[in-house]
C-alpha positions as CSV (number, residue, x, y, z in Angstrom):
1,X,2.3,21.6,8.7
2,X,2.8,20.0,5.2
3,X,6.0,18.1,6.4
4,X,4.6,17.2,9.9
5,X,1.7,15.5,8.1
6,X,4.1,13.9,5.3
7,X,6.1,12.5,8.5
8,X,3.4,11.1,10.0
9,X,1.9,9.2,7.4
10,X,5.7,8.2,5.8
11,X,6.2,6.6,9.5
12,X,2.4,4.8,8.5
13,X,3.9,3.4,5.5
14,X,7.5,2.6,7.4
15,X,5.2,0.4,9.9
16,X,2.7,-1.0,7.0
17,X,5.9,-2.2,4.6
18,X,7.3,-3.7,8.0
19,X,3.7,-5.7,8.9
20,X,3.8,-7.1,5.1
21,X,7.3,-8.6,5.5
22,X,6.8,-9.8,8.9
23,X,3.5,-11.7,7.6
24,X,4.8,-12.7,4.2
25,X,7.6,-14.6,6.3
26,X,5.1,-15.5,8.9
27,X,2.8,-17.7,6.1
28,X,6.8,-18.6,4.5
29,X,7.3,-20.4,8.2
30,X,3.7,-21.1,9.2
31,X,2.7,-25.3,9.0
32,X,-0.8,-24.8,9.0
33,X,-2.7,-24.0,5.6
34,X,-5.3,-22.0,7.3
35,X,-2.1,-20.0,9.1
36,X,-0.2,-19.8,5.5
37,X,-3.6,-18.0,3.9
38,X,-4.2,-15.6,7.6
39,X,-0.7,-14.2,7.0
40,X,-0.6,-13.6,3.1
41,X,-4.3,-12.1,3.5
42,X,-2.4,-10.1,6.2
43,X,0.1,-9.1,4.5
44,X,-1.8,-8.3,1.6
45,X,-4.1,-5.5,3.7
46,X,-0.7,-4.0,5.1
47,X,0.6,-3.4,1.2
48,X,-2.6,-2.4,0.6
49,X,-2.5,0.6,3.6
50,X,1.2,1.2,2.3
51,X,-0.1,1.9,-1.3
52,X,-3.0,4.1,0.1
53,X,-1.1,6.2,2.0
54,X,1.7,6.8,0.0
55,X,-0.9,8.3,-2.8
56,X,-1.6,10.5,-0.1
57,X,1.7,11.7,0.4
58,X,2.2,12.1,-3.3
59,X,-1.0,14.2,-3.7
60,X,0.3,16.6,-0.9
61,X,3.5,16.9,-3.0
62,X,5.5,14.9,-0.5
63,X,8.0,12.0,-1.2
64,X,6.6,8.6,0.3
65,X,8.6,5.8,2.0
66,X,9.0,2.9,-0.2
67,X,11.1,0.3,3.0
68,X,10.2,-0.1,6.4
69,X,12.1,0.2,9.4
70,X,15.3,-1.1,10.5
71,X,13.5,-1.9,13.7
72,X,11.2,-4.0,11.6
73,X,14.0,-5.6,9.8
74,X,15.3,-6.1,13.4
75,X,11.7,-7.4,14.4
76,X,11.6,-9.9,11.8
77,X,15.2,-11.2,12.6
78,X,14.0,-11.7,15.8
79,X,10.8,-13.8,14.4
80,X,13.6,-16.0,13.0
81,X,15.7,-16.4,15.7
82,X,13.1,-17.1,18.0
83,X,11.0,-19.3,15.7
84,X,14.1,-21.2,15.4
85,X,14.8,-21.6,18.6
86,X,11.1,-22.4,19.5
87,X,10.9,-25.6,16.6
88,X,9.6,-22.7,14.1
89,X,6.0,-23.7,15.8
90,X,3.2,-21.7,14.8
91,X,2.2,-20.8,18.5
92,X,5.5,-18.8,18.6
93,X,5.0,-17.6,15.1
94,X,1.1,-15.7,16.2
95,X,2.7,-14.4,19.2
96,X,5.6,-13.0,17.3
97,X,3.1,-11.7,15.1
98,X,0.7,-10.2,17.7
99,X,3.7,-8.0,19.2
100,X,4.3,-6.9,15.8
101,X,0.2,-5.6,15.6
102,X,0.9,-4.3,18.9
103,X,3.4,-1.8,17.0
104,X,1.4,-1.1,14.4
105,X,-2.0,-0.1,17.2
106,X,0.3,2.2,18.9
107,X,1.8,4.1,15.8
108,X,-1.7,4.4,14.5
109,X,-2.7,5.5,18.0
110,X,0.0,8.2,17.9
111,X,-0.6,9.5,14.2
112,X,-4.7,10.0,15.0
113,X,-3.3,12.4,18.1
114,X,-1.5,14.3,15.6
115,X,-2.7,17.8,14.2
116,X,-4.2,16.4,10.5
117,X,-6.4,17.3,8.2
118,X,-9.7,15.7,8.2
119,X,-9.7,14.0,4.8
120,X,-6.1,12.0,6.3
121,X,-7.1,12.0,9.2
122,X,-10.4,10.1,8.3
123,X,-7.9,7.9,6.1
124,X,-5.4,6.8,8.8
125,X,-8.9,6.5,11.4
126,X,-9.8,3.6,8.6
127,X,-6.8,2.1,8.1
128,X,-6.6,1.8,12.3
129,X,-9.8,0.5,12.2
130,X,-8.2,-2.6,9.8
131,X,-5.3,-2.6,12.1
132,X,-7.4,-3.5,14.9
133,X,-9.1,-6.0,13.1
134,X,-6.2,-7.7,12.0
135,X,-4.5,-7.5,15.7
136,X,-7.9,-9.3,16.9
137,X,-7.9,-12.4,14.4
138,X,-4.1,-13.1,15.0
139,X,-4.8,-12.7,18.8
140,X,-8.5,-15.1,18.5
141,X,-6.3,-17.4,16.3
142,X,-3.3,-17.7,18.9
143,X,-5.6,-18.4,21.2
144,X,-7.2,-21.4,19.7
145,X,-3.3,-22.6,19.0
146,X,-2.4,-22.2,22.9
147,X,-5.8,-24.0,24.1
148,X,-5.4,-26.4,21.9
149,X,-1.9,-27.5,23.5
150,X,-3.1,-27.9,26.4
C-alpha cells in the first residue's frame, strides 16, 4: 500500500511543480500588474503544496518528485505558442491557465478516490480545497477580462 500511496501523492507533486511553472510564466507574459501578482501568488500556493507533500512522502520513507510532467512541460509550450499566436493577451493567458486548474481538480479528484490513510488523505482533501479556490479566482478573473472586451 506504501508505494500506491507514494504514487499518488508523487503524481500530486508532478501536477503542483507543473501549476508553479505554468503560473510563474503566466505573471512572466501577463500585462496587467494585478495579473503579474494573481499568478506569482499562484504559483507560490502550488510550491507550497509541492513542498507539503513531498515531506509526506519523505516521512513514509518514499522518494518525492522534485519536476513535473512532460505533459506540463508540453502544457506550458502550448501557453507560448498559443499566447503568441493570440498577441500574448491576457484573456488567452487566464484561459490557458484555467485548463491547466482544470488538470490539477481532476488529479486531486482522482487521488481523494484512492485507498489512503486518513492523516494524507485529510492533507491532499486541503490542498483540493486550495486547488478549487485557485481554479475559481482565475476563472472570476477571466471573466471580468472577456466582459470587459465586449
Amino acid at each position: 500500500m506504501a508505494t500506491n500511496v507514494v504514487g499518488v501523492l508523487n503524481e500530486l507533486i508532478e501536477t503542483s511543480k507543473d501549476g508553479e511553472r505554468g503560473f510563474r510564466k503566466a505573471a512572466e507574459d501577463a500585462h496587467e500588474t494585478q495579473l503579474k501578482t494573481l499568478f506569482l501568488d499562484t504559483a507560490q500556493d502550488c510550491a507550497e503544496g509541492a513542498r507539503e507533500l513531498q515531506d509526506v512522502v519523505q516521512r513514509m520513507g518514499g522518494k518525492p518528485e522534485t519536476s513535473g510532467t512532460m505533459a506540463g512541460a508540453m502544457h506550458r509550450g502550448w501557453v507560448d505558442m498559443r499566447s503568441a499566436v493570440a498577441g500574448r493577451s491576457d484573456l488567452a493567458i487566464l484561459e490557458e491557465c484555467e485548463k491547466g486548474e482544470d488538470v490539477a481538480k481532476k488529479r486531486y479528484t482522482e487521488a481523494l478516490q484512492a485507498d489512503l490513510p486518513a492523516d494524507v488523505h485529510g492533507v491532499i482533501e486541503r490542498q483540493y480545497q486550495h486547488v478549487l479556490q485557485n481554479h475559481d479566482r482565475i476563472r472570476d478573473v477571466r471573466n471580468q477580462f472577456r466582459a470587459a472586451q465586449r
